[in-house]
DORO-808713 format. One record per residue (C-alpha): residue number from 0; x, y, z. Coordinates in nm, 4 decimals. Example, Ala and Ser with C-alpha at 12.3 -4.5 7.8 and 13.67 -1.06 7.14 Angstrom:
2
<nr = 0 | px = 1.2300 | py = -0.4500 | pz = 0.7800>
<nr = 1 | px = 1.3670 | py = -0.1060 | pz = 0.7140>
***
This chain:
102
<nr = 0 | px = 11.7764 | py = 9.1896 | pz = 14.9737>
<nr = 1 | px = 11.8448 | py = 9.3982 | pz = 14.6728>
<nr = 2 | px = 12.1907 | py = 9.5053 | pz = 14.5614>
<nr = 3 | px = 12.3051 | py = 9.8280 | pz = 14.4009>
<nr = 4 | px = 12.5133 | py = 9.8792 | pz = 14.0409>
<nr = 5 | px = 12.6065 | py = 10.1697 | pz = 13.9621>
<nr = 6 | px = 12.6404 | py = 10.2220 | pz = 13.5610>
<nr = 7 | px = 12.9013 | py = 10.4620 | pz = 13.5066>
<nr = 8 | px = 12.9597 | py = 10.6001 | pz = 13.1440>
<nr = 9 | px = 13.2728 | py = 10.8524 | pz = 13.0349>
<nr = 10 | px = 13.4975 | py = 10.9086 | pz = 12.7672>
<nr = 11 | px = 13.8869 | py = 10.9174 | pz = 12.8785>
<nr = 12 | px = 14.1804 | py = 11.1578 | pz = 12.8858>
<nr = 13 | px = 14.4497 | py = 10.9437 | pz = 12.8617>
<nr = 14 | px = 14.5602 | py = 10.6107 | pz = 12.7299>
<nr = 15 | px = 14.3656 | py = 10.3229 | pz = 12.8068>
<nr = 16 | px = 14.6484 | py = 10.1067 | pz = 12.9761>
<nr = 17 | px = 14.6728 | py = 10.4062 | pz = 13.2108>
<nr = 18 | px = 14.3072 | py = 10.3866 | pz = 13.2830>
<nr = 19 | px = 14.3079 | py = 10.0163 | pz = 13.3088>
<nr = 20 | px = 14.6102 | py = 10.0637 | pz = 13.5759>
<nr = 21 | px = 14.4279 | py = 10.3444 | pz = 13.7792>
<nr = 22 | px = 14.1431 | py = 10.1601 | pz = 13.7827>
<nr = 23 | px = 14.2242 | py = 9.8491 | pz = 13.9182>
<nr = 24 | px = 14.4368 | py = 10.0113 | pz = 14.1993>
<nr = 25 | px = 14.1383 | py = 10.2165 | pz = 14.2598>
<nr = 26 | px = 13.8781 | py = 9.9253 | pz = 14.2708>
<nr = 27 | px = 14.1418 | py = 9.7843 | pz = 14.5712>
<nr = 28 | px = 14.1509 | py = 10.1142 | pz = 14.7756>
<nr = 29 | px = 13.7498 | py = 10.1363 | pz = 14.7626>
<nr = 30 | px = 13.7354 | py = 9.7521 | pz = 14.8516>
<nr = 31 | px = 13.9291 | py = 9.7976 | pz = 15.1188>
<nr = 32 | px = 13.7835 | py = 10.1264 | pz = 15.2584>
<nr = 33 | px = 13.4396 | py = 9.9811 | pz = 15.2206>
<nr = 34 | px = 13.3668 | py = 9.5622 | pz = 15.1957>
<nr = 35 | px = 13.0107 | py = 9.6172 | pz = 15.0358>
<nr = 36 | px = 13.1605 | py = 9.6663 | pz = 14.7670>
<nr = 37 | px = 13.1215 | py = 9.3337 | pz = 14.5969>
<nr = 38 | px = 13.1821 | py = 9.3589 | pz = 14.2391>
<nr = 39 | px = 13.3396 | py = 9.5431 | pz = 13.9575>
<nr = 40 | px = 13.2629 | py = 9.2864 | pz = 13.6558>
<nr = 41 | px = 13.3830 | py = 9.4714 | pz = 13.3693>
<nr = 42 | px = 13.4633 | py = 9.7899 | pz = 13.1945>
<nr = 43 | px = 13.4043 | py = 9.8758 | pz = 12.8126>
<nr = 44 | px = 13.4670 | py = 10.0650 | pz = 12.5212>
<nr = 45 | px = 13.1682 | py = 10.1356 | pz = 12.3293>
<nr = 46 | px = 13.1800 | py = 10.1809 | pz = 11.9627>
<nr = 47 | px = 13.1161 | py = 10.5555 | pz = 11.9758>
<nr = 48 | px = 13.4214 | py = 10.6202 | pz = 12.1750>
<nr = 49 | px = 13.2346 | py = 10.6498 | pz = 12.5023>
<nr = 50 | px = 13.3085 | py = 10.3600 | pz = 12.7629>
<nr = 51 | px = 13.1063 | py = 10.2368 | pz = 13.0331>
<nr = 52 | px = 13.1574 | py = 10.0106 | pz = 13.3931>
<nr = 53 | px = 12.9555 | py = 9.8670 | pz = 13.6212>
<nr = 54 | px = 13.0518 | py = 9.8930 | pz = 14.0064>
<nr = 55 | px = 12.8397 | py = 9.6687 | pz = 14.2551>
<nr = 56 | px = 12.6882 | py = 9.7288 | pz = 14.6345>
<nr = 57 | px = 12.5120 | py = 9.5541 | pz = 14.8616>
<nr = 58 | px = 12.2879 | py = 9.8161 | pz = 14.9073>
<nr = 59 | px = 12.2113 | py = 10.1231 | pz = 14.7697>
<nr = 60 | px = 12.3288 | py = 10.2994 | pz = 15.0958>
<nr = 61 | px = 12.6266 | py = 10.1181 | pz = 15.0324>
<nr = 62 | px = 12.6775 | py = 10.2587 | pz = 14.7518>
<nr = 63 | px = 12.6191 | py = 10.5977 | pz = 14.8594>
<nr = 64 | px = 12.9266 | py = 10.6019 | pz = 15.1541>
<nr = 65 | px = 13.1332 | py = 10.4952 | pz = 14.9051>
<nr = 66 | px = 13.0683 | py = 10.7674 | pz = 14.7083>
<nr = 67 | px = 13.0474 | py = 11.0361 | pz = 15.0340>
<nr = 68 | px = 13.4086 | py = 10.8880 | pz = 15.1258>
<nr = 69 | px = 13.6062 | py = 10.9415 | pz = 14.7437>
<nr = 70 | px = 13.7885 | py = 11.2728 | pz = 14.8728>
<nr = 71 | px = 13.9643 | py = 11.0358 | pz = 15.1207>
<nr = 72 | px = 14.0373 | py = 10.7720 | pz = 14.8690>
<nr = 73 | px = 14.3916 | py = 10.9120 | pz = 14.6640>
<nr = 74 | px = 14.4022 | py = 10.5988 | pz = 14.4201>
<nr = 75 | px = 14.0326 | py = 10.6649 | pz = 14.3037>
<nr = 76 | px = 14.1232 | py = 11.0136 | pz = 14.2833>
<nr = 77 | px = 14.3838 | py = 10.9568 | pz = 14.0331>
<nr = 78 | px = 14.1252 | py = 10.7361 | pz = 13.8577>
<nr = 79 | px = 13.8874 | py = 11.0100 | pz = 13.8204>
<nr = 80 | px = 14.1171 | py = 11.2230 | pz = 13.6936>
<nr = 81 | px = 14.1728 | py = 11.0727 | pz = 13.3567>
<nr = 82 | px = 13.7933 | py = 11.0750 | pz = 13.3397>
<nr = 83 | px = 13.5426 | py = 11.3257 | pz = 13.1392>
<nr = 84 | px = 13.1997 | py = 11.3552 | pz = 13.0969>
<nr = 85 | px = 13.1193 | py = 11.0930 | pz = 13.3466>
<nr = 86 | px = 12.7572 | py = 11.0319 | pz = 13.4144>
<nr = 87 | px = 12.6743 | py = 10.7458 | pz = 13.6959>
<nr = 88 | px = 12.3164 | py = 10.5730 | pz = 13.6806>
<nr = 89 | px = 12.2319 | py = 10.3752 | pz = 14.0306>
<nr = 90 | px = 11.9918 | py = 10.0989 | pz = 13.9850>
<nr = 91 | px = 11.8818 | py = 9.8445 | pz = 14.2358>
<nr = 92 | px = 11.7611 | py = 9.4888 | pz = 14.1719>
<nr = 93 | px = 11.6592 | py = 9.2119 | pz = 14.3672>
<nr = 94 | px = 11.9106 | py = 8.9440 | pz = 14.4725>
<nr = 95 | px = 11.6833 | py = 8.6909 | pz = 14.3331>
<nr = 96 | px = 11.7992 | py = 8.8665 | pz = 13.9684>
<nr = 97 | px = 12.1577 | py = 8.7192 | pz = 14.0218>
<nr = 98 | px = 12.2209 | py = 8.4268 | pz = 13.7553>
<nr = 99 | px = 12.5451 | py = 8.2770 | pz = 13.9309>
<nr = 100 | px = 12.7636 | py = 8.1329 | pz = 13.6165>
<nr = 101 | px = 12.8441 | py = 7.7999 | pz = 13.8461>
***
């Protein structure tokens, strides 16, 4: 099995405890519209300005009906919004890649 991350890089809008807010509501509303979602591990603020999270799929098709679905997803919306120059990399990597912390 291999697993999808998407590497998402942007700069923001609008103040970062307004991003940090949006985001986590819209991490719940994708969860819940689709369960292969199984990670968001962190998001960060490069030195440059420009920031950069990592979203998690099971699969890369996964991955991609997530992203078909975000004009039905409001909270992820409203995410987005605060968002500019995003750019989204999709890698895939092999379960066997996972170093569980435990």
């Amino acid at each position: 099995m291999s697993y999808c991350a998407e590497i998402v890089t942007f700069t923001l809008k609008a103040d970062e405890d307004e991003y940090v807010a949006l985001r986590k509501a819209a991490i719940a509303e994708v969860k819940n519209a689709h369960p292969k979602l199984i990670a968001v591990p962190f998001c960060a603020k490069r030195s440059g300005g420009t920031w950069v999270d990592v979203w998690i799929y099971e699969t890369k098709e996964a991955a991609d009906a997530a992203n078909a679905d975000v004009e039905n997803m409001p909270e992820f919306l409203k995410m987005y919004a605060v968002l500019d120059g995003v750019e989204i990399e999709l890698t895939e990597f092999p379960e066997s890649a996972v170093s569980p912390l435990s």
